[in-house]
C-alpha positions in Angstrom: 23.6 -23.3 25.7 26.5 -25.4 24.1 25.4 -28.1 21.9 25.2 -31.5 23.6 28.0 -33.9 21.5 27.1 -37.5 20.5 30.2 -39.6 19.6 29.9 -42.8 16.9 32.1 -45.4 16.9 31.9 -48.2 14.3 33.9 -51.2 13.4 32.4 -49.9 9.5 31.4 -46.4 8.2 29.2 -45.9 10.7 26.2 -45.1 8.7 23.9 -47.2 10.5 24.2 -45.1 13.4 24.7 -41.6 12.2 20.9 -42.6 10.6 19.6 -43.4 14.1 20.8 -40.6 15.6 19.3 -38.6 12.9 16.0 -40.2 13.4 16.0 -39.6 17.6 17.4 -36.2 17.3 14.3 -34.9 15.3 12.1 -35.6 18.5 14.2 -33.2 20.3 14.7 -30.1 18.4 15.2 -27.3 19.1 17.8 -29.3 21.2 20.7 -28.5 19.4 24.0 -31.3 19.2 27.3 -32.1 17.1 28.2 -35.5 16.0 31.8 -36.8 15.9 31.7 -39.7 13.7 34.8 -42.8 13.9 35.0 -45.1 11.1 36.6 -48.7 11.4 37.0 -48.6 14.8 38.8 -52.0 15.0 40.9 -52.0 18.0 40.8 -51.5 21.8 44.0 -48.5 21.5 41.5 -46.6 19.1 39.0 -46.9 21.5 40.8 -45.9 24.4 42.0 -43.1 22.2 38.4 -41.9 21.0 36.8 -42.3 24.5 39.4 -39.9 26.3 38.5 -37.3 24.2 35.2 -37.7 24.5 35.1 -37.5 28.5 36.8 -33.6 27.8 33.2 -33.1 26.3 30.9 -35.1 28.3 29.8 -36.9 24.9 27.0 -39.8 24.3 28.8 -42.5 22.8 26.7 -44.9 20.4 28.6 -47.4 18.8 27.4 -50.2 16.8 30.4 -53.1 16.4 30.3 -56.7 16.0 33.8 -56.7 18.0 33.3 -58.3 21.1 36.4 -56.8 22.7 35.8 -53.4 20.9 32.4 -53.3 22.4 33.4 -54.2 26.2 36.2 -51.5 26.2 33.5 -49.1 24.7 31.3 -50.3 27.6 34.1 -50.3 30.4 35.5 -46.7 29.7 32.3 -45.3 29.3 31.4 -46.4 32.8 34.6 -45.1 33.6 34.7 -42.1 32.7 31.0 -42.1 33.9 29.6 -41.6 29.9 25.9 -42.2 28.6 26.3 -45.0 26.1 24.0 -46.7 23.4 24.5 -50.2 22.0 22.6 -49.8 18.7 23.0 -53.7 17.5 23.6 -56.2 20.3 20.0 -55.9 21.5 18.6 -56.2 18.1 21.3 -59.4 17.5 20.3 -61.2 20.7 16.3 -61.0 19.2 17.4 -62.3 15.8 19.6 -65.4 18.1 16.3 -66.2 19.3 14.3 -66.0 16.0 16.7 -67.8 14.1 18.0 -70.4 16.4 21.7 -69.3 15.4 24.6 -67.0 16.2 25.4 -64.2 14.2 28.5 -64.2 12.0 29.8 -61.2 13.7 31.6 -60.2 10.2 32.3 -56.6 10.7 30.7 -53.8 7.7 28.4 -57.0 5.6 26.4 -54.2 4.7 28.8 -52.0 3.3 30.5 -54.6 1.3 26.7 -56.4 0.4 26.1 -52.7 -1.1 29.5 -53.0 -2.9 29.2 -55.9 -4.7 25.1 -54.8 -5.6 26.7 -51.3 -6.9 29.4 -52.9 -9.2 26.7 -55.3 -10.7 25.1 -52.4 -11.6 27.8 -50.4 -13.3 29.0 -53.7 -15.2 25.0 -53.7 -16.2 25.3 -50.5 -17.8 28.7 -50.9 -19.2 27.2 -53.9 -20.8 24.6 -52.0 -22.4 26.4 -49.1 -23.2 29.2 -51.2 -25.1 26.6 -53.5 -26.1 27.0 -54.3 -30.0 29.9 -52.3 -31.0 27.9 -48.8 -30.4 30.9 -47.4 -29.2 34.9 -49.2 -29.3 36.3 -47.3 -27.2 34.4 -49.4 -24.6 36.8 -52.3 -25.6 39.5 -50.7 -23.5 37.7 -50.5 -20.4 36.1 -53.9 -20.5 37.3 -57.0 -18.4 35.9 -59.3 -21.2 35.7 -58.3 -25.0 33.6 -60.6 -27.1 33.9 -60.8 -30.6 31.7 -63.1 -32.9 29.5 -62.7 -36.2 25.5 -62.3 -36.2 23.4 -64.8 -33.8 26.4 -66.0 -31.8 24.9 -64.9 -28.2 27.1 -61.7 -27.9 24.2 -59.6 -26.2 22.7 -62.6 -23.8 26.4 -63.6 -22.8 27.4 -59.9 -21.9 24.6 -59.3 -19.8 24.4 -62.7 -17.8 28.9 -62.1 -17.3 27.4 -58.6 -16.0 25.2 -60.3 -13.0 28.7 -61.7 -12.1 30.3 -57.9 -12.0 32.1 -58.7 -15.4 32.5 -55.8 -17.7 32.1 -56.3 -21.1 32.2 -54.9 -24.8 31.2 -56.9 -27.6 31.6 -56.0 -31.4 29.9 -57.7 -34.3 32.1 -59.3 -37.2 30.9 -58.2 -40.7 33.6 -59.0 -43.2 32.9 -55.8 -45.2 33.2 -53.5 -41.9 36.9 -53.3 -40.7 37.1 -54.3 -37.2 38.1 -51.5 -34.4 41.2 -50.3 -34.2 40.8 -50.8 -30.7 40.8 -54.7 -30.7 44.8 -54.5 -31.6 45.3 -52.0 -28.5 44.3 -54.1 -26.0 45.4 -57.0 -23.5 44.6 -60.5 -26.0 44.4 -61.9 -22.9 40.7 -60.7 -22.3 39.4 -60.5 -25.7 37.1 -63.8 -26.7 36.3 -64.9 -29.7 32.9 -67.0 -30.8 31.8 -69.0 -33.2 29.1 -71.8 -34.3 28.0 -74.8 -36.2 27.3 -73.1 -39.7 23.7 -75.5 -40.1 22.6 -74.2 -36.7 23.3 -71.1 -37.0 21.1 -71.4 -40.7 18.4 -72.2 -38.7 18.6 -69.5 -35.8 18.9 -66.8 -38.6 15.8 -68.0 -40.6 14.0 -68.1 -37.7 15.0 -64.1 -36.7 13.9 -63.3 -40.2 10.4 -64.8 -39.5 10.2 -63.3 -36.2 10.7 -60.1 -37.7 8.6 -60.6 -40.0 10.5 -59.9 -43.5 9.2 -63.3 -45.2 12.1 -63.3 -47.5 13.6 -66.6 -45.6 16.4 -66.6 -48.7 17.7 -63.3 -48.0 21.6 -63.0 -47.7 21.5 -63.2 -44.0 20.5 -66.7 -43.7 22.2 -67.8 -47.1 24.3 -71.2 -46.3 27.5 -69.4 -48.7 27.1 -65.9 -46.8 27.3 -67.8 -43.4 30.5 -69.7 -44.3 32.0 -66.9 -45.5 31.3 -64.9 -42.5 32.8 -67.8 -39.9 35.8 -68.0 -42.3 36.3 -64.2 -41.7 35.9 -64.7 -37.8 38.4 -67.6 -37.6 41.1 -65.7 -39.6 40.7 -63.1 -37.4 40.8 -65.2 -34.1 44.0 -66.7 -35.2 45.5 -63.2 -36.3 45.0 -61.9 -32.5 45.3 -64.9 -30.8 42.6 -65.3 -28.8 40.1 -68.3 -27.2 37.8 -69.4 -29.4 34.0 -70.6 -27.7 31.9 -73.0 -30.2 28.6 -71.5 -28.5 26.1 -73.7 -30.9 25.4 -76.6 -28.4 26.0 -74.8 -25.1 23.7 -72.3 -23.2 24.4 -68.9 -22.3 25.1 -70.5 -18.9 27.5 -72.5 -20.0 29.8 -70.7 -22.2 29.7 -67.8 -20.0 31.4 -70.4 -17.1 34.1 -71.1 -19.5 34.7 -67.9 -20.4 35.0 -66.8 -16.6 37.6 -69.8 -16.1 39.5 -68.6 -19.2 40.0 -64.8 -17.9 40.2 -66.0 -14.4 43.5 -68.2 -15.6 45.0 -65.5 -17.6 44.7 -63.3 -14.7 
């Protein structure tokens, strides 16, 4: 016995239906069937196309579309041509109508691109991390954003809140005795940001990572009023060498400056 033939039709990938049909099928086995799956079915002539082949086989057409005049040419040549047909999301539609006292948006493949934008928050996520700190340069030249700034200047929190909003990004660490990647002077200025601070505030954010770690030593070099200013000095004659923005992050939060930084690389784009 030949295998029966189920045709899909979708105004996306067609996923949603293939899974369905999937799910039904299993209740019939050892019933054997082939599935000819139609992406982006967007048009009446692709229709028309699709459904004369599938009379040649006898085929089950399900479709799921948010088209209204894909789905009634689906509907009228599968009467037609006398085909079994399966409407997989107007019935569920019409019961969320009711339930939500609204019409749907009818925005063909949502999901697919809902599930696009989660998957590149994701990556950027990981690119974040991976990049994070200057653990590896090279990152620099894959990253939308590049942020460059000395100790306690909100490098980490600023790359990982730009990659909820599906912005890659690299950030290095300014330390005047470590030369800065070769990298830096590859690249685009364009996306490269520098940051700096008010020298008294940043005094008192450093003392207070010392305690917090527990070292005591609240003199040490790393909160030393000289070895800050010399360190901010460093950044600003670098900033000025490439070019780039400059973001004064010591009265702004992480919200903030990473707004301004989006507006900066969204104009340079």
């Amino acid at each position: 016995m030949k295998p029966k033939v189920i045709y899909i039709l979708s105004d996306s990938l067609g996923d949603t239906a293939e899974s369905v049909i999937k799910a039904t099928a299993e209740q019939f086995k050892p019933n054997e069937y082939i599935t000819k799956k139609f992406s982006f079915v967007n048009s009446v002539e692709q229709v028309q196309v699709i459904l004369e082949d599938a009379k040649d086989v006898n085929a089950l057409v399900v479709f799921t579309t948010v088209i209204e005049e894909v789905k009634e040419e689906i509907i009228r040549l599968s009467s037609r041509y006398n085909l079994l047909n399966f409407d997989i999301l107007t019935p569920l539609l019409n019961k969320f109508e009711v339930l939500f006292g609204s019409k749907p948006i009818n925005e063909p493949g949502i999901i697919r691109k809902l599930d696009e934008t989660y998957f590149k928050k994701v990556e950027a996520i990981e690119f974040a991390v991976k990049y994070d700190d200057g653990k590896d340069p090279r990152g620099v030249k894959k990253a939308d954003v590049v942020l460059l700034g000395i100790s306690r200047t909100s490098k980490t929190p600023l790359s990982m809140y730009l990659a909820h909003k599906n912005l890659k990004v690299a950030n290095i660490p300014l330390v005047p005795e470590v030369p800065v990647p070769k990298e830096i002077f590859e690249i685009n200025k364009d996306k490269i940001i520098g940051l700096t601070t008010d020298p008294y505030k940043l005094n008192e954010i450093r003392i207070e990572r010392i305690k917090a770690l527990g070292l005591g030593n609240t003199n040490a070099t790393y909160a030393d009023m000289k070895r800050i200013l010399e360190e901010l000095e460093y950044a600003d004659k670098l900033y000025k060498k490439i070019g780039c923005p400059v973001i004064n992050v010591s009265n702004k939060a992480v919200e903030e400056t990473a707004n301004i930084i989006t507006k900066i690389i969204q104009s340079k784009r």
